[in-house]
MITI-527355 format. One record per residue (C-alpha): x, z, y. Coordinates in steps of 0.02 Angstrom, whole numbers, plus 50000, padded with zeros to 5 digits. Layout:
N
+-------+-------+-------+
|     x |     z |     y |
+-------+-------+-------+
|     X |     Z |     Y |
...
+-------+-------+-------+
***
This chain:
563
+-------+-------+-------+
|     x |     z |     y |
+-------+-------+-------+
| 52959 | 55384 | 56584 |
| 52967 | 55312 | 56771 |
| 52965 | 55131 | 56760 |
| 52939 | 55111 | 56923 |
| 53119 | 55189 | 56936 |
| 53205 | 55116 | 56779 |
| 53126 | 54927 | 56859 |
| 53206 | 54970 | 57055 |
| 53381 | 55024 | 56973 |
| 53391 | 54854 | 56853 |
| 53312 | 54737 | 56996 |
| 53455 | 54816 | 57131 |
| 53597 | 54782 | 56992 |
| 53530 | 54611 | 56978 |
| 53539 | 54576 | 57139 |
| 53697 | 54628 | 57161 |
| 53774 | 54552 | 56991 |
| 53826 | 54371 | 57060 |
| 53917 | 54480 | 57194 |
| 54031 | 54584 | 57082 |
| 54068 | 54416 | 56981 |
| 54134 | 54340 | 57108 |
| 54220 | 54516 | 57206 |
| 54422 | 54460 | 57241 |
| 54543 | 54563 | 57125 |
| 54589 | 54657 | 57275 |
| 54432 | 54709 | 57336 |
| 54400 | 54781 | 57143 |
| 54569 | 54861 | 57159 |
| 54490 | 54945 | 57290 |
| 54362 | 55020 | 57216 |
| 54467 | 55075 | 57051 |
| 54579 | 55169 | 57172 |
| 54431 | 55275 | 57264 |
| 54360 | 55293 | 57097 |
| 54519 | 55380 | 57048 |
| 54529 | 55497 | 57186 |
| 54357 | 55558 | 57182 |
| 54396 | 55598 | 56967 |
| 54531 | 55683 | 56993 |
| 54432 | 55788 | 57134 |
| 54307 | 55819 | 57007 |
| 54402 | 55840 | 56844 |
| 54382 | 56014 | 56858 |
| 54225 | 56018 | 56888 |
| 54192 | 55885 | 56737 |
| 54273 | 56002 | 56614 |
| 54188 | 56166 | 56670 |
| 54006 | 56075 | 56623 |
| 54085 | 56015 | 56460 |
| 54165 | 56179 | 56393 |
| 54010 | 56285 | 56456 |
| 53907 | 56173 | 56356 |
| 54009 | 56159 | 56197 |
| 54029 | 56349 | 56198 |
| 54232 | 56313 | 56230 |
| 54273 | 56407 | 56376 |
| 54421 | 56526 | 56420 |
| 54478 | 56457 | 56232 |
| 54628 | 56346 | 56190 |
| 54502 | 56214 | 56124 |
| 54435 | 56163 | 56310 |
| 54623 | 56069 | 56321 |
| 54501 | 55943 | 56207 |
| 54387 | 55914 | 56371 |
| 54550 | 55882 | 56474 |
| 54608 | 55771 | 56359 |
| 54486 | 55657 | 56314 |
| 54388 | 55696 | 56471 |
| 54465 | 55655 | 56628 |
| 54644 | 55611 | 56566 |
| 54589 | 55472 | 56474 |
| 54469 | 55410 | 56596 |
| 54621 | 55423 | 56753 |
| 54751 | 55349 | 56630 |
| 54640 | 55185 | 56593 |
| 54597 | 55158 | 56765 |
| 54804 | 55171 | 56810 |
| 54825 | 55063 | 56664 |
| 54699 | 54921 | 56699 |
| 54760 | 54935 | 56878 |
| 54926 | 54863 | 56826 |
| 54857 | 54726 | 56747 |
| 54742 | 54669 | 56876 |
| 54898 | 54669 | 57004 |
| 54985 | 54567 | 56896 |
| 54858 | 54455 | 56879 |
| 54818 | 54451 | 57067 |
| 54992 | 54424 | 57101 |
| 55011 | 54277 | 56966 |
| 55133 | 54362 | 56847 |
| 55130 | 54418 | 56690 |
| 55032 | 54557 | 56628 |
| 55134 | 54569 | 56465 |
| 55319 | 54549 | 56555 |
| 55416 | 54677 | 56441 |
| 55313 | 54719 | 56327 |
| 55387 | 54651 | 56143 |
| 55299 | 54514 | 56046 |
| 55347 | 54493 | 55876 |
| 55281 | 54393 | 55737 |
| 55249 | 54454 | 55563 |
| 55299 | 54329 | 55403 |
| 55140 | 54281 | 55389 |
| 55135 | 54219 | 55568 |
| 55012 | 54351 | 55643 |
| 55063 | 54401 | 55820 |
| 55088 | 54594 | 55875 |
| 55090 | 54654 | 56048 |
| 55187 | 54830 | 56043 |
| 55082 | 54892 | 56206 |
| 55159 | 55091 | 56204 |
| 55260 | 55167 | 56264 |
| 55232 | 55054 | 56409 |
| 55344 | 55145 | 56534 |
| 55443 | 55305 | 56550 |
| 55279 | 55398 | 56591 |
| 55245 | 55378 | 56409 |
| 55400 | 55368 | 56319 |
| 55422 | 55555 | 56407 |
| 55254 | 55629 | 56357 |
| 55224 | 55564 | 56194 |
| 55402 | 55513 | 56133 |
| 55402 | 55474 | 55957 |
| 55201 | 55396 | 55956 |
| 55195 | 55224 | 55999 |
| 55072 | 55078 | 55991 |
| 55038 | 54895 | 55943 |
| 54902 | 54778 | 55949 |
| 54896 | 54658 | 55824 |
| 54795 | 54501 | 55859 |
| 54673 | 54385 | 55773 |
| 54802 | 54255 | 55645 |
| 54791 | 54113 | 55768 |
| 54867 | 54159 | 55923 |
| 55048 | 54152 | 55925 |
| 55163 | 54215 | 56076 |
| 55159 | 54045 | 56142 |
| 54940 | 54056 | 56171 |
| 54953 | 54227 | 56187 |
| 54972 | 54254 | 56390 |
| 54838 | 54095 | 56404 |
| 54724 | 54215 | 56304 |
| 54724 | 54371 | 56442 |
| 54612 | 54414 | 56557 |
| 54522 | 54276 | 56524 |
| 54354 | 54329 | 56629 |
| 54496 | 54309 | 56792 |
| 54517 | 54133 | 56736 |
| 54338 | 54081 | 56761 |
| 54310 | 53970 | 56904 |
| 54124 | 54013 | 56947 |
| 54082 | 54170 | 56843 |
| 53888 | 54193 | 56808 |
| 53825 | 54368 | 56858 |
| 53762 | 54489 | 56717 |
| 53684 | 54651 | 56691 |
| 53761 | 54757 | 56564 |
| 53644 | 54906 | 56479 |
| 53773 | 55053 | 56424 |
| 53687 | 55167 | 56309 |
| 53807 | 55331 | 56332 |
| 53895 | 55447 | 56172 |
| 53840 | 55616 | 56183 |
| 54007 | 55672 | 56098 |
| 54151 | 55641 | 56194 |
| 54122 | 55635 | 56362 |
| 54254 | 55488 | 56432 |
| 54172 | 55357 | 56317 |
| 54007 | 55321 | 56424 |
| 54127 | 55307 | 56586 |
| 54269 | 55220 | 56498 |
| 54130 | 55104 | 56431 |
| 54059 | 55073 | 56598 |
| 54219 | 55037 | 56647 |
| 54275 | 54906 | 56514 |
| 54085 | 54809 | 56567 |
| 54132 | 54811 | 56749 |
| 54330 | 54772 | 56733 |
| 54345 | 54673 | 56576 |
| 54199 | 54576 | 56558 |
| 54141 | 54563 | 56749 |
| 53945 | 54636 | 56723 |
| 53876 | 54762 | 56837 |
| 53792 | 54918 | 56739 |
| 53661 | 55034 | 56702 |
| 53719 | 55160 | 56616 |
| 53579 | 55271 | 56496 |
| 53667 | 55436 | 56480 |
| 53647 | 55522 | 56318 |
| 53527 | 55671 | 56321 |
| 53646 | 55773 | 56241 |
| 53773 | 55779 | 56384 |
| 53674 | 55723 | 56523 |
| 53737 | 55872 | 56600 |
| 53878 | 55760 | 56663 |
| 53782 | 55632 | 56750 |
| 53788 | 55724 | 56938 |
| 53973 | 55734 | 56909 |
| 53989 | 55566 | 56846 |
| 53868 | 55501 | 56985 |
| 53995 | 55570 | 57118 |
| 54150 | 55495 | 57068 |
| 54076 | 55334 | 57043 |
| 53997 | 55336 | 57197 |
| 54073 | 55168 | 57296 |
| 54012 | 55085 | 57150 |
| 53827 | 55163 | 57134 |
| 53839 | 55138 | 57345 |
| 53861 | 54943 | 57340 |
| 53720 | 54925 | 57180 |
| 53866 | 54875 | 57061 |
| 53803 | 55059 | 56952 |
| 53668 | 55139 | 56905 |
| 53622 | 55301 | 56823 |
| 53472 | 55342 | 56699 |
| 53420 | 55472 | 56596 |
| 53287 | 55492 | 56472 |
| 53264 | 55490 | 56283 |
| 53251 | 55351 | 56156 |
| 53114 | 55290 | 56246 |
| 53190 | 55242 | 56396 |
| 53340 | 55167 | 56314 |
| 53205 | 55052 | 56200 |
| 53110 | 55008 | 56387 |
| 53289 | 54958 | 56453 |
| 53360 | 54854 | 56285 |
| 53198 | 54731 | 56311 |
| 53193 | 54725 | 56487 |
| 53210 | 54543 | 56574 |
| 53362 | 54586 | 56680 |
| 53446 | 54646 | 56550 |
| 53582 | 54527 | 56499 |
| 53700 | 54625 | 56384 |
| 53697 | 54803 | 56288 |
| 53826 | 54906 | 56235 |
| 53798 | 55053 | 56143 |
| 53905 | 55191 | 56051 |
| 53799 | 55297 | 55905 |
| 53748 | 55258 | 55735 |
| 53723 | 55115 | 55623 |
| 53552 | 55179 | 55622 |
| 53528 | 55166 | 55805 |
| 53584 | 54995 | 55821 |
| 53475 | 54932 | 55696 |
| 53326 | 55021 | 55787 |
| 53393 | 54922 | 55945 |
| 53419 | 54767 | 55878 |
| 53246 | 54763 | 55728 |
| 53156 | 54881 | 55783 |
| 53091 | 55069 | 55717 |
| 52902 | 54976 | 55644 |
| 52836 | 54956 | 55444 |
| 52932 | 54777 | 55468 |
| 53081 | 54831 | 55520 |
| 53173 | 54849 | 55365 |
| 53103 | 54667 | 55333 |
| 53183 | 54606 | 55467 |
| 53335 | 54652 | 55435 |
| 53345 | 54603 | 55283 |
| 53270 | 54423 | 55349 |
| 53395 | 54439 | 55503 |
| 53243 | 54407 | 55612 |
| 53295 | 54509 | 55767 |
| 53170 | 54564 | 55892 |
| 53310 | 54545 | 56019 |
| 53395 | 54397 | 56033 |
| 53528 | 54458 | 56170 |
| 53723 | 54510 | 56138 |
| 53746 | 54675 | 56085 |
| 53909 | 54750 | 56082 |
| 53951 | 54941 | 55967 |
| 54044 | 55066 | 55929 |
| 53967 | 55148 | 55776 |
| 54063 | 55261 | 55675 |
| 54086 | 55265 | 55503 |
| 54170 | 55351 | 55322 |
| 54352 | 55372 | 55403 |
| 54469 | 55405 | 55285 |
| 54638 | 55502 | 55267 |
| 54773 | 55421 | 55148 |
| 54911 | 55529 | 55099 |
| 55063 | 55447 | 54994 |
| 55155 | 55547 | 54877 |
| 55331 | 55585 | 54929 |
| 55470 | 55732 | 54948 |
| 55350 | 55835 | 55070 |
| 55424 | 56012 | 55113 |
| 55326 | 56179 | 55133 |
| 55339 | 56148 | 55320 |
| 55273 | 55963 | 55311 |
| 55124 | 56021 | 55208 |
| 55092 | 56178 | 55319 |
| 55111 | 56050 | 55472 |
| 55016 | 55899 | 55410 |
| 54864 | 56037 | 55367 |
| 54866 | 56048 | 55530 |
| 54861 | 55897 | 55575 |
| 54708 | 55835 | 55434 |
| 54605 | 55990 | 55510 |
| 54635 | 55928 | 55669 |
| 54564 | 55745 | 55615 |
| 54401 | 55828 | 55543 |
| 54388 | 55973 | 55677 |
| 54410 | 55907 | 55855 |
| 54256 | 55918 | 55958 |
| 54188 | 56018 | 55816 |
| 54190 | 55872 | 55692 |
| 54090 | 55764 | 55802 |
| 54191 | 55618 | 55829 |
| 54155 | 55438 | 55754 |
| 54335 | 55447 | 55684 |
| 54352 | 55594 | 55635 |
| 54435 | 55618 | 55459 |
| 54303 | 55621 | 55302 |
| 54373 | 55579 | 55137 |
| 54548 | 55631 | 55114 |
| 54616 | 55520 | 54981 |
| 54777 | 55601 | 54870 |
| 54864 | 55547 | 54739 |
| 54812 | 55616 | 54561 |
| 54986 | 55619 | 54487 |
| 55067 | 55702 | 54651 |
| 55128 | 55885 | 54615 |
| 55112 | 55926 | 54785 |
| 54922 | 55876 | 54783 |
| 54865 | 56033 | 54746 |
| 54977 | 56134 | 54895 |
| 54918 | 56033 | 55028 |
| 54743 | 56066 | 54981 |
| 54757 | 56248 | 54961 |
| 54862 | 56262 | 55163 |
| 54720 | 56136 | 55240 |
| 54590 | 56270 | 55149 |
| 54666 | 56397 | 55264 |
| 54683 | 56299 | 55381 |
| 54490 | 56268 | 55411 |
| 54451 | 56439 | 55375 |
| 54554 | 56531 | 55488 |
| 54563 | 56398 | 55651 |
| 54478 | 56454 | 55785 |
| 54270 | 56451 | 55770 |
| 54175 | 56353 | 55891 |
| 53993 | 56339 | 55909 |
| 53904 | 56177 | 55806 |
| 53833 | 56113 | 55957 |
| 53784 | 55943 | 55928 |
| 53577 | 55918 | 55882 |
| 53554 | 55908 | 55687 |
| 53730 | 55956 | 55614 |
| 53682 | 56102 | 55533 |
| 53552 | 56020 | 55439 |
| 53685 | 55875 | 55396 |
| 53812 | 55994 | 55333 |
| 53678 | 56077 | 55226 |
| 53623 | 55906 | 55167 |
| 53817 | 55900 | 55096 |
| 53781 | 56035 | 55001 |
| 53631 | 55991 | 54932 |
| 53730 | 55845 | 54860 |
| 53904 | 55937 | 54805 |
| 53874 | 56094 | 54730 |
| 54028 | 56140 | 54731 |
| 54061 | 56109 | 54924 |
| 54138 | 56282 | 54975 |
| 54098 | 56357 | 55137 |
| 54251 | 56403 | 55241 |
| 54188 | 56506 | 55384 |
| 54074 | 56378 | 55458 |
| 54141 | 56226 | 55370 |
| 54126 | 56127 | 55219 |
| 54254 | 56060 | 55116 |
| 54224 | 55954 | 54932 |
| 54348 | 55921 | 54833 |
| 54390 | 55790 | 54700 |
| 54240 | 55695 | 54718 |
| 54252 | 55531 | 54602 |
| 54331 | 55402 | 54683 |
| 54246 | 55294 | 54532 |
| 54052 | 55320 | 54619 |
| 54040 | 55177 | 54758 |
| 53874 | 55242 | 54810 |
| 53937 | 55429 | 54837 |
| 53863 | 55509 | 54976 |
| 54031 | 55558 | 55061 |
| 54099 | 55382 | 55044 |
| 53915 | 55283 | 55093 |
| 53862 | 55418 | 55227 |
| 53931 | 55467 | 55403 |
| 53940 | 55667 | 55397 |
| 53967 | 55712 | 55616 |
| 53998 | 55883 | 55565 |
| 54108 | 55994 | 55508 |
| 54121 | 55943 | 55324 |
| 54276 | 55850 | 55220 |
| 54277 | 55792 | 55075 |
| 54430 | 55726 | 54971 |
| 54459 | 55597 | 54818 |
| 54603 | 55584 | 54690 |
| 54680 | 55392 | 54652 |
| 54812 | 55343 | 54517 |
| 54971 | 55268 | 54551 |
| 55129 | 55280 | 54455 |
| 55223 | 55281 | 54624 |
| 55205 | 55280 | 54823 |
| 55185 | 55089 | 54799 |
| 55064 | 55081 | 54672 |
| 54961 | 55220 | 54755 |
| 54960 | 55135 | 54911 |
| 54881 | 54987 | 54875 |
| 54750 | 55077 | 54759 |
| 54725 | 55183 | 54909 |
| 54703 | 55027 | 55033 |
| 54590 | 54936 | 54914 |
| 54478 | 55104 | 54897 |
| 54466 | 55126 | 55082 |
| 54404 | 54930 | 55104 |
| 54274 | 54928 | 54944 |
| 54202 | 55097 | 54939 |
| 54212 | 55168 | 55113 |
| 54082 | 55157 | 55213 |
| 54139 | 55062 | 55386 |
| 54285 | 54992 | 55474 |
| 54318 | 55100 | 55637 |
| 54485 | 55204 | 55587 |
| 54588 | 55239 | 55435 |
| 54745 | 55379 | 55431 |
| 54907 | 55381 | 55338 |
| 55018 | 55520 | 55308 |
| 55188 | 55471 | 55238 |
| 55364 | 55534 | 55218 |
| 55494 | 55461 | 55335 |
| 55614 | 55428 | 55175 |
| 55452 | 55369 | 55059 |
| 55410 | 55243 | 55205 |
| 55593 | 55176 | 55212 |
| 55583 | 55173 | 55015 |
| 55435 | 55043 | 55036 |
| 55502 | 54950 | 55171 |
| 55402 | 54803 | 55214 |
| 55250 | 54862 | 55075 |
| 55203 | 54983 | 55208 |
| 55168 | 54860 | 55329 |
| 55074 | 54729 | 55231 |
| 54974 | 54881 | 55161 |
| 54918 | 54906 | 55356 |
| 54900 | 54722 | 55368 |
| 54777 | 54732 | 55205 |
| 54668 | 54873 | 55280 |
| 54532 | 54817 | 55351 |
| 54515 | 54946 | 55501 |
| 54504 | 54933 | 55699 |
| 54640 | 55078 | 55713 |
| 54755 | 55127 | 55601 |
| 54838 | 55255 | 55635 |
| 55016 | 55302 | 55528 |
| 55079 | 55495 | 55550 |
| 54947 | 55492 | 55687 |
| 54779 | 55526 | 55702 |
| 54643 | 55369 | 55767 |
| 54614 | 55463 | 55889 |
| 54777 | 55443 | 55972 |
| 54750 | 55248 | 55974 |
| 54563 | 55303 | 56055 |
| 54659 | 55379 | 56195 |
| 54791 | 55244 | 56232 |
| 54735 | 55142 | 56366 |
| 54814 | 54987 | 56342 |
| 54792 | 54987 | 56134 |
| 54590 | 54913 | 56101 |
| 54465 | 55026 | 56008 |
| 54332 | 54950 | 55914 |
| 54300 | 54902 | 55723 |
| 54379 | 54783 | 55607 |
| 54310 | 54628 | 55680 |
| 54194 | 54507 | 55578 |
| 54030 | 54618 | 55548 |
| 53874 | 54539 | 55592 |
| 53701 | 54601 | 55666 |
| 53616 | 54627 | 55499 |
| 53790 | 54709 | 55441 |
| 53857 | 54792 | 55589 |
| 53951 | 54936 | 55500 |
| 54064 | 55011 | 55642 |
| 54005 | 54904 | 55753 |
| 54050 | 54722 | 55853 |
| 54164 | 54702 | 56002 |
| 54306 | 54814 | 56078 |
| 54334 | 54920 | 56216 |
| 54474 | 55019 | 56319 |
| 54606 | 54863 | 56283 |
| 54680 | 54872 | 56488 |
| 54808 | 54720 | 56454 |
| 54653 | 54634 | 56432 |
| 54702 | 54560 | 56260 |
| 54559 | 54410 | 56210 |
| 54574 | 54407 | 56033 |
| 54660 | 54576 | 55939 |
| 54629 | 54618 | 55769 |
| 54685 | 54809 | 55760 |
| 54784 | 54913 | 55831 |
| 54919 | 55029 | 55736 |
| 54954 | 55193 | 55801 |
| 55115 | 55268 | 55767 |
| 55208 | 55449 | 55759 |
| 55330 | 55573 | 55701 |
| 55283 | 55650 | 55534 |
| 55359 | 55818 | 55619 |
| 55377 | 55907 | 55778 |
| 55511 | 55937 | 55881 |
| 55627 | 56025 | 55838 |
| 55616 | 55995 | 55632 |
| 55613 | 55815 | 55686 |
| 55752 | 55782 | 55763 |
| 55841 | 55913 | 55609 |
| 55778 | 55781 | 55490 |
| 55841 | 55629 | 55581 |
| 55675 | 55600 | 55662 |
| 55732 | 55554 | 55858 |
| 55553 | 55644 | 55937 |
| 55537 | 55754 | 56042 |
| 55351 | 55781 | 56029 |
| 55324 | 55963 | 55983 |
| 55136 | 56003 | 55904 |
| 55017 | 55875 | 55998 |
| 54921 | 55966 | 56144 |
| 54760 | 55890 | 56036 |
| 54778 | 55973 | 55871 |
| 54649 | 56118 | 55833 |
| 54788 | 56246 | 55814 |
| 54884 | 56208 | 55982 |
| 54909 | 56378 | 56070 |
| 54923 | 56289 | 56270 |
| 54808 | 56147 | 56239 |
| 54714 | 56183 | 56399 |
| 54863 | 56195 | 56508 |
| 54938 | 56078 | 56449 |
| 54782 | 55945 | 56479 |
| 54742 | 56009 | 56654 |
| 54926 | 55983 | 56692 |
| 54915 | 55796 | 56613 |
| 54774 | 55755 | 56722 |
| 54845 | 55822 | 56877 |
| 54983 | 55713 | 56835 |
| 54877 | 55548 | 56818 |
| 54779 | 55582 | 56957 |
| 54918 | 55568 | 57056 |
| 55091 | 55509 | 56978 |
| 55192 | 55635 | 57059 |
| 55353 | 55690 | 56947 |
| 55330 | 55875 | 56996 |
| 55192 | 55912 | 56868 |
| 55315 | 55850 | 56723 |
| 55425 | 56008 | 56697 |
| 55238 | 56097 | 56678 |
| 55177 | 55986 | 56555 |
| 55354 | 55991 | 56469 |
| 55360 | 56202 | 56503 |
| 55173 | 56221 | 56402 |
| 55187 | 56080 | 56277 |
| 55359 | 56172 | 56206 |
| 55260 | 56314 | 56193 |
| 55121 | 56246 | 56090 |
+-------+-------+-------+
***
């Protein structure tokens, strides 16, 4: 470890930090819009290091780095860049967007589709933000961007400890430090996919040029120098419970006892994204062979993307006992995992986790390189699959009574809140014409859960990759109970107070939706597992936020169709 180094690149962010709080709007602008340039210069070059490493290249699977590589970094920075113009110019960043107000007075921001760009390329998905019960739409504009409304801003360093998963978080995190809360950054890349950092270092050059960003590498040990370091004002970290708690109580004999005491070695604000026991929630209803062949699909593609190593993907699938149809969606998502496309395990110490699955399920069954377990007891609180985070290629699912949709429902919500391990995403699957049969019950059952993204015909990952929707868990855990974590990120309206956001979309692609009343035109989402064009179509999507020019949308359009 090279103090000497680590010291220099904290000491030049400190002096700079007073700088950046104070920058003018436009001068930020300004770097935002060479920051774009030089990503979408690079995105190639991003995505080559990320599929060579993950063992996707020259597959389908490497539209995943396109995706939620340089797509989702280019479509925040376009995003936040809206809102910062409005702000400069002293208008509103929320002008068109629809506020509503629920009966029980909580205020919801519907934040996509924000403009034609997105009612075109994800028609049928949309977005909404629902804030903390307090603000109503007459606080609500008073409570954006708040960090512009500060008269004389005090300077901070932010600590970013990097994901080693997906590879927009550590930038988009970075970004959300700089942009949203007005720190400058040092920015720890994980050693997993440090193979990034040159890339990374290069488009975020004007900022590493003027000491507003710097880059480190190392192991656990530098991160640990860096988290008690004097300069250090703020830490934000994406990983595991674990982690934090090793951050925040330290790794010694007395650690646990600290916790337990809430005696933390470190005293200073520490912001997560953590992970968790995400579950799936299907509700019984008048499901065809199609919808189960399709939503098989789509609960592979929750547990499978990136390999399984995502903090939301999918791990208990919860179904109803007394559903006939049970049974048939089980046996199509068993084919499902075995026969999608094989990738290699990549990430350190999943092999060993998915064994330790079946160590504890005997009956897990092994379905060409994953695991699934069914019906385990939804009865044991302390099961493994409901208490411990798998990151790998392993589902499990659980059976719930309910004499109808209803009845399941809120057995199924009240599961997912006691039992399940963490607050970071939940999924429901539901029937257009079982949805309209519960009317309002389906929306007080997504006011009940207590999740950061929900996510209905949708996966959580969709709300991950919406720029303007927050991501971040259920808010209320503590230090000594962090669960999935403290704080939010992504959010580029700048919202000061949301609750969750609640991802929406079609329960079936174009062209069976629109046969079944269903006005979408989304055909199978570029992001599912089984998506024949997926890598077209994301290299097309992020030539097309790069720049904004119309021309790439008959491609995108041309290869989605196709998928």
């Amino acid at each position: 470890m090279d103090t000497q180094s680590l010291n220099k690149a904290v000491s030049d962010l400190a002096g700079a930090k007073d700088k950046w709080a104070h920058l003018p709007i436009g001068v930020r602008l300004d770097y935002l819009e060479r920051v774009r340039v030089l990503l979408g210069q690079s995105a190639e070059e991003w995505v080559d290091a990320a599929v060579a490493a993950k063992g996707t290249a020259g597959t389908p699977l490497a539209g995943e780095e396109w995706i939620s590589g340089p797509y989702g970094v280019l479509s925040w920075i376009n995003a936040v860049m809206q809102t910062l113009k409005a702000v400069d110019a002293g208008t509103d960043p929320l002008a068109g967007l629809a506020v509503r107000q629920r009966a029980d007075g909580q205020t919801v921001v519907r934040v996509s589709p924000y403009d034609y760009q997105d009612k075109l390329l994800l028609n049928g998905f949309g977005a909404e933000v629902w804030m903390t019960p307090g603000i109503t739409p007459g606080t609500l504009r008073a409570d954006v961007a708040t960090k512009y409304q500060e008269h004389d801003p005090a300077g901070q360093v932010a600590l970013v400890l990097g994901a080693g998963n997906i590879a927009s978080i550590a930038p988009l995190d970075v970004l959300y430090k700089l942009y949203a809360d007005g720190e400058v950054v040092v920015l720890k890349m994980n050693p997993v996919n440090d193979y990034l950092g040159p890339v990374l270092e290069k488009i975020f050059a004007p900022l590493v040029a003027d000491d507003y960003l710097r880059f480190v590498y190392g192991g656990a040990d530098v991160g640990d120098y860096l988290c008690t370091h004097e300069l250090v004002d703020t830490i934000h970290m994406t990983g595991s419970e674990r982690t934090h708690d090793a951050i925040v109580y330290g790794t010694g004999a007395d650690a646990a006892d600290r916790k337990k005491e809430d005696r933390p070695r470190l005293t200073k604000p520490v912001t997560s994204e953590l992970g968790g026991v995400g579950p799936t929630i299907v509700v019984p209803g008048p499901w065809s062979a199609a919808d189960i062949s399709f939503q098989a699909e789509h609960i592979a593609t929750q547990k499978l993307h990136n390999s399984g190593f995502n903090c939301i993907a999918a791990q208990v699938l919860v179904l109803p006992a007394d559903w006939s149809l049970s049974a048939d969606l089980i046996s199509a998502l068993r084919e499902t995992l075995r026969t999608v496309q094989s990738r290699p395990v990549y990430y350190p110490g999943a092999d060993d986790r998915r064994a330790a699955v079946g160590v504890e399920y005997s009956s897990a069954e092994e379905l060409g390189g994953r695991t699934l377990v069914c019906d385990v007891d939804a009865s044991d609180s302390s099961a493994y699959a409901f208490t411990q985070e798998f990151f790998t290629p392993a589902l499990a699912t659980t059976t719930l009574p309910g004499a109808d949709a209803a009845e399941f429902l809120r057995n199924a919500v009240a599961f997912a809140n006691d039992t399940l391990h963490g607050t970071l995403g939940a999924n429901i699957l539901i029937h257009p014409r079982t949805a309209a049969a519960l009317g309002p019950a389906l929306e007080d059952a997504i006011a009940d859960l207590r999740y950061g993204t929900i996510a209905v015909n949708a996966w959580t990952g969709v709300g991950y990759n919406t720029p303007r929707a927050t991501w971040g868990a259920f808010p209320g855990h503590t230090r000594d109970d962090v669960q999935s974590g403290i704080g939010v990120v992504h959010n580029a309206l700048l919202l000061g107070s949301p609750q969750k956001t609640v991802v929406t979309g079609p329960f079936r692609p174009f062209p069976r939706s629109y046969l079944h009343g269903e006005f979408a035109m989304s055909p199978r989402p570029p992001w599912f597992v089984t998506n024949r064009t997926a890598e077209l179509t994301g290299r097309r999507l992020t030539a097309f936020a790069a720049d904004g020019n119309p021309r790439h949308l008959p491609g995108i359009f041309t290869s989605a169709l196709r998928g």
